[in-house]
LUMLUMVO-86099 format. One record per atom (N, C-alpha, C, O): residue number from 1; residue in three letters; chain; atom name; x, y, z. Coordinates in pm, whole numbers. Layout:
<sites>
   seq   type   mol   atom        x        y        z
   NUM    ALA     A     CA        X        Y        Z
...
</sites>
This chain:
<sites>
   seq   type   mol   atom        x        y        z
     1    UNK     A      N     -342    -4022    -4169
     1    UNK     A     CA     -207    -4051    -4214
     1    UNK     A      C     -110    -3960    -4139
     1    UNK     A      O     -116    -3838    -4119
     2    UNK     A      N       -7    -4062    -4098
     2    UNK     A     CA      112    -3963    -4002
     2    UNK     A      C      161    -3881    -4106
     2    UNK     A      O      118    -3908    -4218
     3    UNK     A      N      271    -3750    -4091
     3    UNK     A     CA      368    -3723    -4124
     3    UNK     A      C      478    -3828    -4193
     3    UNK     A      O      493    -3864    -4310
     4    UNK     A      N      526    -3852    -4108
     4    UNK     A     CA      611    -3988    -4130
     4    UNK     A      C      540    -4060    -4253
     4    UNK     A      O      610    -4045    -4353
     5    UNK     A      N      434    -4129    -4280
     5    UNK     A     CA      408    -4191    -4347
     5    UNK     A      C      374    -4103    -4457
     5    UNK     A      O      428    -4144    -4560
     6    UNK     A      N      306    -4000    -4475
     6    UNK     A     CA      330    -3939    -4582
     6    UNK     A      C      439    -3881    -4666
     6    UNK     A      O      416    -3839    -4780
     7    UNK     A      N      591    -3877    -4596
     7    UNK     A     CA      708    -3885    -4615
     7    UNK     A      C      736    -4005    -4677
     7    UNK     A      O      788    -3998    -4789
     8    UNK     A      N      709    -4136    -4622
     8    UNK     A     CA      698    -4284    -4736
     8    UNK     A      C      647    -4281    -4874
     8    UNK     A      O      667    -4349    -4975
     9    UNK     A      N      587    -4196    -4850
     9    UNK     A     CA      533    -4214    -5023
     9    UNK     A      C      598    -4122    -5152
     9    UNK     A      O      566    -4128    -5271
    10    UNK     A      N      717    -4020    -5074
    10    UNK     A     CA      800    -3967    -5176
    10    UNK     A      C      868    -4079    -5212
    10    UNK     A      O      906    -4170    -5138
    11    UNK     A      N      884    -4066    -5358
    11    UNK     A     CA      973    -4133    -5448
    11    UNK     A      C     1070    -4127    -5457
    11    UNK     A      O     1099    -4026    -5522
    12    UNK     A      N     1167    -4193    -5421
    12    UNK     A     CA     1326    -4154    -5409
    12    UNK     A      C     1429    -4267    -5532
    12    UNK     A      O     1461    -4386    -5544
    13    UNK     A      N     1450    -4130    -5605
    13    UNK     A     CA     1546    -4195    -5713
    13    UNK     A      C     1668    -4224    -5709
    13    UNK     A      O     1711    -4271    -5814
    14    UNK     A      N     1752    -4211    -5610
    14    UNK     A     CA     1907    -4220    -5585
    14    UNK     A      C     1926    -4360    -5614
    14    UNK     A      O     1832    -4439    -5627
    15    UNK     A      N     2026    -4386    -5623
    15    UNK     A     CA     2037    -4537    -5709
    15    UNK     A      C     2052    -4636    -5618
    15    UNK     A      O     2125    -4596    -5528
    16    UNK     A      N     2019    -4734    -5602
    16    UNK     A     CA     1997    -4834    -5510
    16    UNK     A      C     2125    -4845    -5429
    16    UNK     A      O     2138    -4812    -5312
    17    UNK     A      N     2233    -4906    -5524
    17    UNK     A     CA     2367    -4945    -5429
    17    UNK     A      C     2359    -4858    -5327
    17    UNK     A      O     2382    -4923    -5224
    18    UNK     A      N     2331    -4700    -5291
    18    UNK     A     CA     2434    -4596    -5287
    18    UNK     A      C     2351    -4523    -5161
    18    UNK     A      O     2387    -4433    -5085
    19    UNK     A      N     2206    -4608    -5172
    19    UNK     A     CA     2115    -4619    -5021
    19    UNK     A      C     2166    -4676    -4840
    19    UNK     A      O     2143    -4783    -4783
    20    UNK     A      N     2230    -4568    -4798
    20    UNK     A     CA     2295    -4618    -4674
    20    UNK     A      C     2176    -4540    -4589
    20    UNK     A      O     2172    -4589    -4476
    21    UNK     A      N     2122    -4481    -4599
    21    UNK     A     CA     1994    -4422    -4526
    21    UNK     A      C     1867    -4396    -4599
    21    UNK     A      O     1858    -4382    -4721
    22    UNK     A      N     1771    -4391    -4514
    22    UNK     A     CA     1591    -4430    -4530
    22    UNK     A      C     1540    -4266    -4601
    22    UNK     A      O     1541    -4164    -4533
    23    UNK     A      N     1509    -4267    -4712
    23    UNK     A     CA     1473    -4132    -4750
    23    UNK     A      C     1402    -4071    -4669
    23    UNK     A      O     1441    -3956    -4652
    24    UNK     A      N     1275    -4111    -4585
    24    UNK     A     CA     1212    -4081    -4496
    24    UNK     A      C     1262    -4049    -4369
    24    UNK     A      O     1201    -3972    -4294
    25    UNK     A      N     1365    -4102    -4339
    25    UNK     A     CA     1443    -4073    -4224
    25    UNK     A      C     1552    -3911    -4251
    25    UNK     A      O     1567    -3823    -4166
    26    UNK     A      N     1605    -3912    -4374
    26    UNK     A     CA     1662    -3764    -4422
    26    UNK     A      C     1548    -3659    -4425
    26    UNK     A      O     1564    -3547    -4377
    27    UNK     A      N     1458    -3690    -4469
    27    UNK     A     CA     1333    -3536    -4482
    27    UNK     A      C     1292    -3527    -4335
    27    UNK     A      O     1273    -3415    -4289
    28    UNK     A      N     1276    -3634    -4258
    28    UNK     A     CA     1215    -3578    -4145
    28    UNK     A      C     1343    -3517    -4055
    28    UNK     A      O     1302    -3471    -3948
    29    UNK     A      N     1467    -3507    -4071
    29    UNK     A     CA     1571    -3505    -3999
    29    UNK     A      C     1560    -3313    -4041
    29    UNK     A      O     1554    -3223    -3958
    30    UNK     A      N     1560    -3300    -4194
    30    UNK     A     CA     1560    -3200    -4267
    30    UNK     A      C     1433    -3106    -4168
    30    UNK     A      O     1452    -3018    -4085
    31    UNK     A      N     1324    -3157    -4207
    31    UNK     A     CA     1206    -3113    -4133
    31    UNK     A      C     1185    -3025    -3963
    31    UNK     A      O     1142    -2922    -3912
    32    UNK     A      N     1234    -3121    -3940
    32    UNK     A     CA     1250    -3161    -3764
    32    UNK     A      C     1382    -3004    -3764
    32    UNK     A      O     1342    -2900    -3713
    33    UNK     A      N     1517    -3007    -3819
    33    UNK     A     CA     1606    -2934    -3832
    33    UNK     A      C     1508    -2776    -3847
    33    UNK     A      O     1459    -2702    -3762
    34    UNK     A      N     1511    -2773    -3957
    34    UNK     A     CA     1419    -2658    -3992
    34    UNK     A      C     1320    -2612    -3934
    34    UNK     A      O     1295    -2498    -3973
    35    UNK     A      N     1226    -2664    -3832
    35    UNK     A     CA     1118    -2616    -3761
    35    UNK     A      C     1176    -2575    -3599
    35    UNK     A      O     1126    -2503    -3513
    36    UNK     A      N     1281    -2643    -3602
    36    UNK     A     CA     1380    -2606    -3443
    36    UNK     A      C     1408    -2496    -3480
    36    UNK     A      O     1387    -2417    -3388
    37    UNK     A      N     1467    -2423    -3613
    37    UNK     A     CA     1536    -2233    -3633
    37    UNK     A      C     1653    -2298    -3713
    37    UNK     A      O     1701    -2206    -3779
    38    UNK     A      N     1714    -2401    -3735
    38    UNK     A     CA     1853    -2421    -3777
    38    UNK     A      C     1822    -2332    -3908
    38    UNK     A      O     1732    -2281    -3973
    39    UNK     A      N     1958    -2350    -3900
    39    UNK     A     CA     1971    -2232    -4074
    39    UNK     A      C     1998    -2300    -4214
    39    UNK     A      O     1934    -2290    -4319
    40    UNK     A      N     2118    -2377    -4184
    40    UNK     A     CA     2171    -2473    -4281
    40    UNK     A      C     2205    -2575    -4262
    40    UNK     A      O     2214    -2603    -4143
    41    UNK     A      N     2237    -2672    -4349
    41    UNK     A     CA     2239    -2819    -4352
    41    UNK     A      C     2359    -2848    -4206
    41    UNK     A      O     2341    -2930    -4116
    42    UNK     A      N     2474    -2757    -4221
    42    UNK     A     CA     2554    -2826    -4122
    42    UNK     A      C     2458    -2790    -3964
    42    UNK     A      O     2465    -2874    -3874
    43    UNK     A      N     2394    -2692    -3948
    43    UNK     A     CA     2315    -2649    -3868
    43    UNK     A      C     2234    -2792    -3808
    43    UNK     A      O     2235    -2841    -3695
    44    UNK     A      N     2167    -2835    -3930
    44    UNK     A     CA     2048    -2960    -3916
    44    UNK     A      C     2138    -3102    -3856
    44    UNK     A      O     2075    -3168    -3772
    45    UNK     A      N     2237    -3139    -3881
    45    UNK     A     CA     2305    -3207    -3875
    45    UNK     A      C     2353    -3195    -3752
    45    UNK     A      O     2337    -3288    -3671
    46    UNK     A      N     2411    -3096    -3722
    46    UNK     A     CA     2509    -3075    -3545
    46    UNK     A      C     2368    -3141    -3480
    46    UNK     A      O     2382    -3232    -3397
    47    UNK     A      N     2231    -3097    -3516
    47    UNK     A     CA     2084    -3079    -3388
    47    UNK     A      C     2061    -3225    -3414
    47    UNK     A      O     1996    -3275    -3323
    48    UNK     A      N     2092    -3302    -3502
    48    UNK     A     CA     2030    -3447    -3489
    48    UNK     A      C     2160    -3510    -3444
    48    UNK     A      O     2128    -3622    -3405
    49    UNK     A      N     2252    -3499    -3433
    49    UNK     A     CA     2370    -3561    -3406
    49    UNK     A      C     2355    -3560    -3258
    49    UNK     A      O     2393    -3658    -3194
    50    UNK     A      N     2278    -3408    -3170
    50    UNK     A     CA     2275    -3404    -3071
    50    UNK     A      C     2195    -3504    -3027
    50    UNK     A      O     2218    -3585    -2937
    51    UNK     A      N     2091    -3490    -3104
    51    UNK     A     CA     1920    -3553    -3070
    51    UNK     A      C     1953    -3676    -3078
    51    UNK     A      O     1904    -3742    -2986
    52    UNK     A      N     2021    -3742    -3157
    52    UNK     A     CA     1995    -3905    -3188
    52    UNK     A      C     1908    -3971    -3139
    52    UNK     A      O     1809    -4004    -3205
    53    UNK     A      N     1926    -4009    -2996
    53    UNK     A     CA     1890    -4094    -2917
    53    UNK     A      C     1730    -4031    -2874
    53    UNK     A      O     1661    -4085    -2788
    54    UNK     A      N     1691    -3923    -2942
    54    UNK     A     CA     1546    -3911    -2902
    54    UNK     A      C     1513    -3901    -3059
    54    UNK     A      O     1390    -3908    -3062
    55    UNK     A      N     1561    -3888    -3190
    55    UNK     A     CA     1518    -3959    -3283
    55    UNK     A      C     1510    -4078    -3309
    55    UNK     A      O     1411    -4119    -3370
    56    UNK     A      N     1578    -4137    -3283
    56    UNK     A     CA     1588    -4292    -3289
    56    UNK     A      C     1459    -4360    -3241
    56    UNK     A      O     1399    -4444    -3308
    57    UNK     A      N     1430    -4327    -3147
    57    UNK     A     CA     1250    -4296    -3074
    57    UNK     A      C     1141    -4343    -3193
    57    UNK     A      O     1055    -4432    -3190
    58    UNK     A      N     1174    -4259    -3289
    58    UNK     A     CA     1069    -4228    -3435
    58    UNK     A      C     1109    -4238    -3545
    58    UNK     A      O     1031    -4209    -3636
    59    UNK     A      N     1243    -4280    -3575
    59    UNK     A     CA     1298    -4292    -3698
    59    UNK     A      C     1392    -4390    -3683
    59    UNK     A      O     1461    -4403    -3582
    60    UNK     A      N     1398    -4472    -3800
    60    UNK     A     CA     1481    -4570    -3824
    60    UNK     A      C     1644    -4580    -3782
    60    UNK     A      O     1707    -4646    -3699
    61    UNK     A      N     1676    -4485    -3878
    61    UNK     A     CA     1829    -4497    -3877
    61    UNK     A      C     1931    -4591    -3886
    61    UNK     A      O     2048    -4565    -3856
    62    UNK     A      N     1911    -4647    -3908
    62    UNK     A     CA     1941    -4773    -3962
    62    UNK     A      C     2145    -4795    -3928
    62    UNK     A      O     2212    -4877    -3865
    63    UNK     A      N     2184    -4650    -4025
    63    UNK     A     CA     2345    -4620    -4015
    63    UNK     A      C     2346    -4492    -3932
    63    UNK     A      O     2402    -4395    -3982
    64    UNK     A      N     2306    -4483    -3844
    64    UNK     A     CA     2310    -4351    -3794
    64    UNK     A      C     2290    -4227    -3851
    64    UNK     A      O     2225    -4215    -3956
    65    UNK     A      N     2336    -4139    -3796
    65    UNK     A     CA     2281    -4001    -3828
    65    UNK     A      C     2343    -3962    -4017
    65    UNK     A      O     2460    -3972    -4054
    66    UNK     A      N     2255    -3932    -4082
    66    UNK     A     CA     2315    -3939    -4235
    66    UNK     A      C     2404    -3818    -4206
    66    UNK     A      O     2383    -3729    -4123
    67    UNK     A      N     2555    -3838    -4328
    67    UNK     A     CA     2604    -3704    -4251
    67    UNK     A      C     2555    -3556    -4353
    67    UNK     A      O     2483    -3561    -4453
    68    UNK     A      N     2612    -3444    -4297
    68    UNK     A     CA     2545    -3299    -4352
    68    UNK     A      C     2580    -3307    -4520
    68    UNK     A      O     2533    -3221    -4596
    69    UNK     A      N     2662    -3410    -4568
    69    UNK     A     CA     2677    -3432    -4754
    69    UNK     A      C     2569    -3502    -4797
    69    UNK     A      O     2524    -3500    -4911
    70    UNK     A      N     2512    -3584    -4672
    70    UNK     A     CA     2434    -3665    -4732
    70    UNK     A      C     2266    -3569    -4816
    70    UNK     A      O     2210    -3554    -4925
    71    UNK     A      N     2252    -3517    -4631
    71    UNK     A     CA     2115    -3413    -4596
    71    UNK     A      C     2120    -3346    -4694
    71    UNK     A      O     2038    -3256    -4711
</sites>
């Protein structure tokens, strides 16, 4: 079992309407952030905003990069 897919199987309670991004796509963004040195959320956010286009590679994204309120 990937990473990734073991990330699918968290349960995500946020309320349906209000789903503009893939829970699995926020933890690994979180993940990915945090194992580079970032410090904090706006930290994680500037590094995938950079990255996109080599996350996008491995993650959905559906609406683009979730922003640092979302993370």
């Amino acid at each position: 079992m990937t990473l990734k897919e073991s990330l699918m199987t968290v349960k995500d309670f946020r309320i349906e309407r209000c789903k503009k991004h893939n829970l699995c796509d926020i933890l690994m963004i979180v993940l990915i952030g945090y194992l580079t040195g970032c410090k904090d959320i706006e930290e994680i956010h500037f590094s995938a905003e950079v990255c996109e286009e080599m996350l996008r590679k491995y993650l959905e994204l559906p609406n683009g990069i979730p922003s640092a309120d979302t993370i």
